[in-house]
C-alpha positions in Angstrom: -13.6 175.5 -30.7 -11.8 178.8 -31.4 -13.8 180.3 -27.8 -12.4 177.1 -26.0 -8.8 177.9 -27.2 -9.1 181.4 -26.0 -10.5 180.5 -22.6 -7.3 177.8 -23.2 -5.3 180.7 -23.4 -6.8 182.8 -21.0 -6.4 180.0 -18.0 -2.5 179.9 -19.5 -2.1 183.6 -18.3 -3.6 183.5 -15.6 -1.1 180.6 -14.6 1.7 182.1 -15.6 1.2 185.5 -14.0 0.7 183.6 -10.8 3.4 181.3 -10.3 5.4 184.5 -11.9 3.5 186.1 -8.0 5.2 183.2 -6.1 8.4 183.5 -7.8 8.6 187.1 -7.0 6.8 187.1 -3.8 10.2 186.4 -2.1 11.5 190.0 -3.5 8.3 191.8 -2.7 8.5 190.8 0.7 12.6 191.5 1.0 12.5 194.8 -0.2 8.3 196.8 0.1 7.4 194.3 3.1 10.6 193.9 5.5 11.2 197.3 7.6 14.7 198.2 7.4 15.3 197.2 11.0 14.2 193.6 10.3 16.7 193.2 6.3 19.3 194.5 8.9 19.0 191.5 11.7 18.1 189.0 8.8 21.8 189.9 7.2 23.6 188.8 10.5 25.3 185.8 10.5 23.4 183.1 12.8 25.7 183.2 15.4 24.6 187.1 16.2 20.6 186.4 15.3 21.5 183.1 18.0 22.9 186.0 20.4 20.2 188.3 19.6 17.5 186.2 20.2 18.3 184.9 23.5 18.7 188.3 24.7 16.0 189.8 23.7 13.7 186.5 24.5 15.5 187.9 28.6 14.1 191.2 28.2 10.7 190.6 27.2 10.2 187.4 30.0 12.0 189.8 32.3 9.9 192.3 31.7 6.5 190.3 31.3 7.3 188.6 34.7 8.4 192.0 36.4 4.4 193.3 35.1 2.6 190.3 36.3 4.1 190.8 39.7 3.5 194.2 39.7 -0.7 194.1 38.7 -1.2 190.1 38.5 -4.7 191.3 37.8 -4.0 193.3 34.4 -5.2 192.9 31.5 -2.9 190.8 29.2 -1.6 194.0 26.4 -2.1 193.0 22.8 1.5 192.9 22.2 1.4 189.5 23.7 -2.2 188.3 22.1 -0.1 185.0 20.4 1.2 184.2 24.2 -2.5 184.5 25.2 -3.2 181.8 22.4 -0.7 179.7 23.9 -2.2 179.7 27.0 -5.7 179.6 26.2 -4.1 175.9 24.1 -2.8 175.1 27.8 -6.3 175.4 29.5 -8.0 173.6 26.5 -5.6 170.4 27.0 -6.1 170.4 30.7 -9.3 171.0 30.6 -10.2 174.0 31.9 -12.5 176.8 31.2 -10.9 179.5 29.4 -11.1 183.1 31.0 -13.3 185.6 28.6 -10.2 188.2 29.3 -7.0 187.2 30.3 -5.1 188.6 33.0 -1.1 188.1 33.4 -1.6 185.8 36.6 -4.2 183.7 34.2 -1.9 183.4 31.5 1.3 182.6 33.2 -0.3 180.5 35.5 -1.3 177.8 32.6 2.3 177.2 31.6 2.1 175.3 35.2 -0.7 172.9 34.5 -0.2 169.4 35.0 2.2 170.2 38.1 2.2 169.4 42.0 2.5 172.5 43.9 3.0 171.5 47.4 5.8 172.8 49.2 8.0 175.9 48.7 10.7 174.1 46.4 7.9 172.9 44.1 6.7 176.6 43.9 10.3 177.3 42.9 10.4 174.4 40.6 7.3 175.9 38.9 8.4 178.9 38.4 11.6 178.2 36.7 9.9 175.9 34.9 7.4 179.0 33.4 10.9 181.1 33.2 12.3 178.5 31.3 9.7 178.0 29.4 8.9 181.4 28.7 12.2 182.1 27.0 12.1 179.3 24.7 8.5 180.5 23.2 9.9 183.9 23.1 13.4 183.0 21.4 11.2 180.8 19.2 9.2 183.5 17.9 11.9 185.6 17.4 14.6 183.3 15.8 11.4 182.4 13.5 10.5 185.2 12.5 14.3 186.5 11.7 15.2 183.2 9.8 11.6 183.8 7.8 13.3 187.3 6.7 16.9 186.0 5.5 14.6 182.6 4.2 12.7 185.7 1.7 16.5 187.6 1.2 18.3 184.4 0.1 15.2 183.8 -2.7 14.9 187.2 -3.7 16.7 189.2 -6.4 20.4 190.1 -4.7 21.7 193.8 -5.6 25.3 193.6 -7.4 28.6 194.5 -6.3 27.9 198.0 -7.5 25.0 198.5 -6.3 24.7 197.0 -2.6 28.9 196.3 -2.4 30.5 193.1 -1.9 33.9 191.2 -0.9 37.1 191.9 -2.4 39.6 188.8 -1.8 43.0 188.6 -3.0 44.1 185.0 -2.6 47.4 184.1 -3.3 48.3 180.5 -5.0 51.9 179.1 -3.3 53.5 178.0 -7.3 57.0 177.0 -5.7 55.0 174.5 -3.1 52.8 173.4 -6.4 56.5 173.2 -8.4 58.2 171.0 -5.1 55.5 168.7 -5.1 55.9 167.6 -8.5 59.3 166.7 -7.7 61.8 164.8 -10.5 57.8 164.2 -12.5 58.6 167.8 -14.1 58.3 167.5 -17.4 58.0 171.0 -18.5 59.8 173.9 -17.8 59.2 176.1 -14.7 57.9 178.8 -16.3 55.0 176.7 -18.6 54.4 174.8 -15.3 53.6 178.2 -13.4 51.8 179.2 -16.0 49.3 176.1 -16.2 48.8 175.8 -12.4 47.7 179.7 -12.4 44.9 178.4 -14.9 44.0 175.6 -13.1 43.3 177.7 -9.8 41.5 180.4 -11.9 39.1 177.6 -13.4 38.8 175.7 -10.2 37.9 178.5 -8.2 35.5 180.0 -11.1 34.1 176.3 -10.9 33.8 176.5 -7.1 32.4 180.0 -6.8 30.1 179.2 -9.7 28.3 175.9 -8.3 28.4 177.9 -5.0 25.5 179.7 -5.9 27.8 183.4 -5.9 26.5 185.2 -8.8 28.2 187.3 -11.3 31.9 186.8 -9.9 34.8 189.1 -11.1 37.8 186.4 -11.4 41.2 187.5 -12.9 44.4 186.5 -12.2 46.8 189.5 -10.8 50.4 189.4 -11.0 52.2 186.1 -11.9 50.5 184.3 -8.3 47.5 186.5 -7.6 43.9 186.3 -7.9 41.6 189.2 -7.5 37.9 188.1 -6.4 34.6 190.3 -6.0 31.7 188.8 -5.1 28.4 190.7 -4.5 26.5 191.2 -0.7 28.8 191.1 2.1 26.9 187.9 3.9 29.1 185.6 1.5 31.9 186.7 3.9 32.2 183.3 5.5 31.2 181.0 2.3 34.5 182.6 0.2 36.4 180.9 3.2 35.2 177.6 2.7 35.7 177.6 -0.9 39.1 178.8 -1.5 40.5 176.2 1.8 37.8 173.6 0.4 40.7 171.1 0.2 40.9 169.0 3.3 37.7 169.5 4.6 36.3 166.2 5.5 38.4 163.2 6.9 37.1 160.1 8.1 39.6 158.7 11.5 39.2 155.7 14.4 37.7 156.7 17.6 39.7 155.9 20.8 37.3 154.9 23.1 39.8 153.7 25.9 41.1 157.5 25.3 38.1 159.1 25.3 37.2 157.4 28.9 40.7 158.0 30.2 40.1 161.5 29.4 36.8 162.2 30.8 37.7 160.6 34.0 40.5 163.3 34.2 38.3 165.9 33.0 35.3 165.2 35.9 38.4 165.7 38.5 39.5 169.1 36.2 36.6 170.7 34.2 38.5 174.4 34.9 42.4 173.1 34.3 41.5 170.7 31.6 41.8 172.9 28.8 44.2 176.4 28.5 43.2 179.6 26.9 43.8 178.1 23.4 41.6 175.0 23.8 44.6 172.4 24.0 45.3 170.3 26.5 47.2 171.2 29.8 48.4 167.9 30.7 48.9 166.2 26.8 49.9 162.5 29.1 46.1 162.0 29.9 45.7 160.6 26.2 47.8 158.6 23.8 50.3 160.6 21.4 48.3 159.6 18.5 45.1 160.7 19.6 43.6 163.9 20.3 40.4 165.6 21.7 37.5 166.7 19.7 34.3 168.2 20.0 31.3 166.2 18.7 28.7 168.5 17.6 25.4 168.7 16.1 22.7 170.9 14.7 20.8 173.7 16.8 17.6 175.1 16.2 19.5 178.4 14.1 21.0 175.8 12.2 24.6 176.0 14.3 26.5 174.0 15.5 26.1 172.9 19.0 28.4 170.7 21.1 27.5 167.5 22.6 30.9 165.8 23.9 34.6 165.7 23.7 36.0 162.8 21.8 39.4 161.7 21.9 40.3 160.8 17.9 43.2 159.1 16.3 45.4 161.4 14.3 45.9 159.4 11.7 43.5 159.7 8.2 42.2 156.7 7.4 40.8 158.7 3.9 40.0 162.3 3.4 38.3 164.6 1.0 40.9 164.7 -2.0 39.7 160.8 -2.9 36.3 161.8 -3.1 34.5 161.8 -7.1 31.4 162.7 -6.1 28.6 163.4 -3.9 25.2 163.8 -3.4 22.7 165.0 -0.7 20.2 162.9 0.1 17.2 161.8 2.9 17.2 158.8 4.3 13.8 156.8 4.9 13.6 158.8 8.5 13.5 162.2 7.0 17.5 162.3 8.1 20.1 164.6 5.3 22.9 163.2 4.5 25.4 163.1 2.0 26.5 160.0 -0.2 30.3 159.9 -1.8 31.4 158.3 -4.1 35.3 157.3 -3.6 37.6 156.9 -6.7 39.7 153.6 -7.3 42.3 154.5 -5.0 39.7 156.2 -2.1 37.3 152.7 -2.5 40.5 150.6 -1.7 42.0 152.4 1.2 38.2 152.7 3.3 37.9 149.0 2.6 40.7 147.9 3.7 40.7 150.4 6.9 37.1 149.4 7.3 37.9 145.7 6.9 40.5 146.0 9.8 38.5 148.0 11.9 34.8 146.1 12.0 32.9 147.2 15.6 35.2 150.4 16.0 33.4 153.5 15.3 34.2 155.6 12.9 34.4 159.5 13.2 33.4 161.5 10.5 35.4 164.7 10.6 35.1 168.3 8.9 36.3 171.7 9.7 38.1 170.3 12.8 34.7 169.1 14.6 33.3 165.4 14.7 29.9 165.3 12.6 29.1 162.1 13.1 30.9 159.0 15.0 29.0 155.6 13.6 30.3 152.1 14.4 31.7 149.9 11.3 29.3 147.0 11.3 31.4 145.4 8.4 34.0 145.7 5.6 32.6 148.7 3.3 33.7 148.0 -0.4 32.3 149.5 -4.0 33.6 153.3 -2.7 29.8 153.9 -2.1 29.9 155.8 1.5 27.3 157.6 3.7 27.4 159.8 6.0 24.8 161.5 8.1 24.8 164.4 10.8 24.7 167.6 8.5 22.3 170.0 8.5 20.6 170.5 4.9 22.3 173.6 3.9 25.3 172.1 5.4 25.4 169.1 3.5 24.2 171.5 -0.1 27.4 173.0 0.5 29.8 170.3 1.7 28.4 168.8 -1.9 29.2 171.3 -3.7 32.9 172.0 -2.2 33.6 168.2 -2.9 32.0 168.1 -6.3 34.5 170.1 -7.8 38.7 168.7 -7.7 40.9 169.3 -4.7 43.3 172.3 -5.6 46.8 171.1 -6.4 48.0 174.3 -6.1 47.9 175.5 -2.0 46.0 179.2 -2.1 45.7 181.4 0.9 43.6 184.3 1.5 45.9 187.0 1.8 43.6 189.6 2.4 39.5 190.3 2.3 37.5 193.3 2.3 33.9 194.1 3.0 33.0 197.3 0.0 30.3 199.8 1.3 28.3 200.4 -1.8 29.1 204.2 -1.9 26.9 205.1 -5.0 25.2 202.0 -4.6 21.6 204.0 -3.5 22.6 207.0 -6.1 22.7 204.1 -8.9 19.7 202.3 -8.5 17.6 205.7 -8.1 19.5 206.4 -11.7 18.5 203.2 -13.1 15.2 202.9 -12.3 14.7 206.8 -13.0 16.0 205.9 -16.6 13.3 202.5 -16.5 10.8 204.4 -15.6 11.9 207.0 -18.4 12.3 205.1 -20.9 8.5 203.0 -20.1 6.8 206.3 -19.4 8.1 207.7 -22.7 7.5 204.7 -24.8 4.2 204.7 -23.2 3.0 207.9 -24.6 4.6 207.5 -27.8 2.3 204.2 -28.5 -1.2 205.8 -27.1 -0.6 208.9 -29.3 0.4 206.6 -32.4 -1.6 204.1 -32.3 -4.2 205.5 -29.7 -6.7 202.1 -28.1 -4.2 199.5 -29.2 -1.8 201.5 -27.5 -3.6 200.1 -24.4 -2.4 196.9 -25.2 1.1 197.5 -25.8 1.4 199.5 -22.4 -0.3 196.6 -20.7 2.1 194.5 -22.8 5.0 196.2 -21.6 4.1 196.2 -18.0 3.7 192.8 -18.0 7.1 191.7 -19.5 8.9 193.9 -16.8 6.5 191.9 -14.3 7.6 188.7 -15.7 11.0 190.0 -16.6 11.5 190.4 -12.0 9.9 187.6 -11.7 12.4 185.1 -13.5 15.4 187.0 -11.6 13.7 186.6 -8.1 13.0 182.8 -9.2 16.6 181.9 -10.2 17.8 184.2 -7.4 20.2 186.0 -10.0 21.8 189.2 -9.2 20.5 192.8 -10.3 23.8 195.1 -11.2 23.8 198.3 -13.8 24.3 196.1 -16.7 21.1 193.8 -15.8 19.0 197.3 -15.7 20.6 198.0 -19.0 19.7 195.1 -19.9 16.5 195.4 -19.0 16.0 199.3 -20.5 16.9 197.5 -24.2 14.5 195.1 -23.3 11.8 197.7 -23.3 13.0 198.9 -26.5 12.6 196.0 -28.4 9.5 194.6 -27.0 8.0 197.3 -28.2 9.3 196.6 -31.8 6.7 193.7 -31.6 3.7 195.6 -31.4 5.0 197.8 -33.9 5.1 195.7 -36.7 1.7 193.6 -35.6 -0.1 196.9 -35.4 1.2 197.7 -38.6 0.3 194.2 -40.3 -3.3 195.4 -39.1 -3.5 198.5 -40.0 -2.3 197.3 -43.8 -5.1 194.5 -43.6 -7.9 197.4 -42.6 -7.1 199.4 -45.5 -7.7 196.7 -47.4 -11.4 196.4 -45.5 -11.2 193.6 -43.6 -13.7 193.0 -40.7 -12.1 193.6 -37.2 -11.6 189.9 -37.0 -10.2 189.0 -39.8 -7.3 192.2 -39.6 -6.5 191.0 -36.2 -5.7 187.7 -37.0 -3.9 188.4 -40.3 -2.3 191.1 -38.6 -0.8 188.3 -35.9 -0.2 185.6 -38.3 1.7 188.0 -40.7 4.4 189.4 -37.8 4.3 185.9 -36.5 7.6 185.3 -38.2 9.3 188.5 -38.6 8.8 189.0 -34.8 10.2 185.5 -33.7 13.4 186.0 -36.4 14.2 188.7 -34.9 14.3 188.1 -31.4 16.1 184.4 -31.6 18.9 185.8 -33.1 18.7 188.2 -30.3 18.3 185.2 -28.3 21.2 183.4 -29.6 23.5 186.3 -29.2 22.4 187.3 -25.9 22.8 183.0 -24.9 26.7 183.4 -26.2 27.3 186.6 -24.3 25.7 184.6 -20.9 28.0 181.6 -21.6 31.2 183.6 -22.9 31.4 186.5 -20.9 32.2 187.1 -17.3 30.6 189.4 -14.9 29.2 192.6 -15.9 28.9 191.5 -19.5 27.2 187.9 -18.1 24.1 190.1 -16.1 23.4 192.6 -19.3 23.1 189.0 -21.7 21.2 187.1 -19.2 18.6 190.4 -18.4 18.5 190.4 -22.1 17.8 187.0 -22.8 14.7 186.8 -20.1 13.3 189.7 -21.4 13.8 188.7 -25.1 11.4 185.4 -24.1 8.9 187.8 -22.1 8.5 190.5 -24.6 7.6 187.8 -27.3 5.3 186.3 -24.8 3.5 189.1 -23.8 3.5 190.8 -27.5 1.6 187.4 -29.0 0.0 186.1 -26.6 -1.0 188.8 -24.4 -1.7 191.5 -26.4 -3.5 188.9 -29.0 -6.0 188.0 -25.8 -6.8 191.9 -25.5 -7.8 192.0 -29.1 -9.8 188.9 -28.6 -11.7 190.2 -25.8 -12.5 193.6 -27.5 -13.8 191.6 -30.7 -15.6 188.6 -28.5 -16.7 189.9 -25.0 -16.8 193.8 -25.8 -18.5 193.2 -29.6 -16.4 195.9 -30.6 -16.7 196.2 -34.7 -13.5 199.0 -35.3 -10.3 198.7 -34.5 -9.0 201.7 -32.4 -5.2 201.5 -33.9 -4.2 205.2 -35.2 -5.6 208.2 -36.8 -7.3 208.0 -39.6 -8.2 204.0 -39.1 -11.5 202.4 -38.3 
């Protein structure tokens, strides 16, 4: 029984240490396995990887087309051996022996299978069609494989504001359009009123920022109308946008079809005078005065937004975002994302009585200014229960979370933002891991020459909760900053406290000539309890400081409390299996554990 629960505990490890691998295989891949060329495209926002792609998808077609012509004979290079497997798929479909060595002509000539080649304009036809085709497999490969590297940056363990810099947005929050709204309802005086709509922006935007997904925010208020933002890694340039305007941002209005014909008749006749050099209309009389011309878009491969038509929409708001309670993201039996709201008392009442007035009219989902989806009202919806679909998935995650949170009463307006270079950013992290690796290496020493073989066990013990310790950051995608490596550096301190006190429970049970056995698991039982005491109040204090504090103070008590759990882990359970296996597997009869013991 007691060999079963070993091997019990054994198969536990070896779990753990391997879903710990997954969890930080994200970060090993970011930061050992992503040249710096590659972290640099995958940090561009999706419109420039978009651009990128496509141009560089030109070059290489360009290039492999400009070859082929050139030698049709040669020898396909083995920078292209994954085009060569997508032809040598082309001759397998149609049948066709495949060539023992591709040549250019070979390979470019089966993106043409299955077509009529007769006269000279089918020639041309082909070979647009191989162009065209071409540039889709190579923009494929490359949008692919730049998406794959931001996919491994977004789960990996972000650097903080002062290591890898940040944002720095000053918003300011408009109290005297806050204090006219309220109107004769003032019940307070100005001063008190000020005071409590300053408090409610600061929680509403710590709210928003927090179920963003932005870790370790610096939030303060700045002046009597102010607030003063930092928020780590300069890609959450666009996001702090749509947090802080998040008010407004979905609408649902009517459709004018009649319009949107009128207006497309015009705009066959004048697809170059249509529009002026702002996007509005030239000639405002092609559509009614209450109406006016959207684009309809929906999701592109880079996850963009991509138009599809111009829609000519009624101004009015039939119900907009500020009614919403809640709202989930869902799939629909198709696979389709989406995202279901929930309407308060006063929402739910307004949509059913537009929607009862409007059955067989579509209605036009609207957000950011651009028409997401445009479905026809088969019949009066009641219960404040609404769907919509049209949204990409990370879309829809954070069109969720804008709406979960209340709708600002107090207007705020970014009045200025600024991308921070992290000037000791590389000159910090050498410190702090030169101080981790320090500290380990010194520790390290100190345990083999003290307590010389069980020393092993501690070092092994040690490396392992600084595995796990990463591992648990990459896998809750939390933010590493100077406090979190101080954090850490304590950690390594007091894990070793553990193994202190067990080796010394065994080292007191030897002297009193107990077998190796027996020492080992008095030894364990006995600093059982004064290990655990210990590190739950730890635990508890390190659990307040997450909860209670803000920023710097928030990533030294969270580092602390993950490597609190993994330093009692690997100190009882690891080290415990290591004893086990030098008494079971090994046979070993003394315990090496410092001088003078046997």
């Amino acid at each position: 029984m007691e060999k079963g629960s070993k091997r019990y505990r054994f198969v536990i490890l070896l779990l753990a240490l391997g879903l710990c691998l997954v969890f930080l295989w994200p970060t090993i891949s970011w930061y050992y396995r992503t040249p710096a060329e590659s972290q640099k495209l995958a940090l561009m926002s999706l419109e420039k990887i978009k651009d990128y792609s496509v141009e560089q998808a030109a070059k290489k077609v360009k290039a492999l087309e400009a070859s082929a012509a050139a030698n049709p004979t040669a020898v396909v290079d083995e920078e292209y051996a994954w085009l060569v497997d997508e032809a040598k798929k082309n001759y397998k479909l149609f049948k066709k022996p495949v060539p023992a060595e591709m040549t250019l002509s070979e390979m470019l000539s089966s993106f043409s299978f299955g077509r009529n080649v007769k006269t000279d304009d089918d020639k041309k036809a082909v070979a647009d069609a191989i162009h065209s085709h071409l540039l889709t497999l190579f923009q494929d490969r490359y949008r692919n494989a730049i998406l794959a590297d931001k996919k491994n940056y977004k789960n990996s363990v972000k650097l903080g504001l002062d290591l890898s810099g940040g944002i720095n947005v000053i918003v300011r929050a408009d109290l005297d359009a806050a204090l006219q709204a309220q109107g004769e309802d003032l019940s307070v005086p100005e001063s008190v009123f000020k005071q409590r709509a300053m408090e409610q922006a600061l929680e509403t935007l710590t709210s928003r920022i927090d179920r963003f997904g932005l870790t370790e925010p610096v939030i303060r208020q700045q002046g009597e109308d102010h607030i003063y933002i930092e928020i780590p890694g300069a890609e959450q340039a666009d996001a702090i946008n749509t947090i802080i305007m998040g008010k407004g941002i979905l609408n649902f209005r009517l459709v004018d079809e009649e319009a949107t014909n009128a207006f497309y008749q015009y705009y066959y006749n004048n697809p170059d005078g249509t529009f002026d050099e702002n996007g509005k209309l030239r000639d405002p009389s092609i559509i009614p005065e209450d109406t006016e011309i959207l684009g309809y878009y929906t999701k592109d491969a880079y996850g963009l937004d991509e138009f599809v038509q111009y829609m000519a929409i009624k101004k009015e708001i039939a119900v907009d975002g500020r009614y919403v309670k809640s709202a989930d993201v869902s799939r629909d039996q198709m696979g389709q994302t989406g995202v279901d709201f929930t309407l308060d008392m006063k929402g739910a009442e307004l949509f059913a009585d537009f929607t009862g007035a409007h059955v067989k009219e579509r209605l036009a989902v609207i957000s950011d200014n651009k028409v997401k989806s445009a479905a026809t009202i088969k019949t009066k919806i009641s219960g404040g229960r609404v769907r919509i679909d049209g949204f990409g998935l990370e879309e829809a995650q954070n069109l969720q979370k804008v709406l979960q949170t209340a709708s600002l009463e107090v207007p705020l307006y970014v009045e200025s933002q600024q991308v921070i270079g992290a000037a000791l950013g590389e000159r910090a992290i050498r410190q702090g891991m030169f101080a981790l690796v320090i500290g380990l290496a010194a520790i390290m020493v100190f345990m083999l020459i003290w307590y010389t073989g069980a020393g092993i066990n501690a070092i092994v013990a040690q490396v392992l909760n600084l595995y796990i310790l990463f591992s648990v950051l990459s896998a809750f995608n939390l933010t590493l900053t100077l406090p979190s490596i101080a954090g850490m550096i304590l950690t390594i301190g007091m894990a070793v406290d553990a193994n202190v006190i067990i080796f010394e429970r065994i080292k007191e049970e030897l002297r009193l000539g107990k077998s190796r056995a027996a020492a080992i698991d008095a030894g364990f039982d006995g600093a059982f309890w004064a290990i655990m005491d210990s590190n739950i109040t730890t635990f508890i204090a390190a659990l307040f400081l997450s909860q209670l504090g803000t920023g710097s103070i928030q990533g030294f008590a969270v580092s602390l409390a993950i490597g609190v759990v993994s330093s009692v882990f690997t100190a009882l359970f690891v080290s415990r299996l290591m004893f086990d296996f030098g008494t079971d597997v090994r046979k070993a009869k003394g315990v090496s554990i410092g001088w003078g013991i046997k």
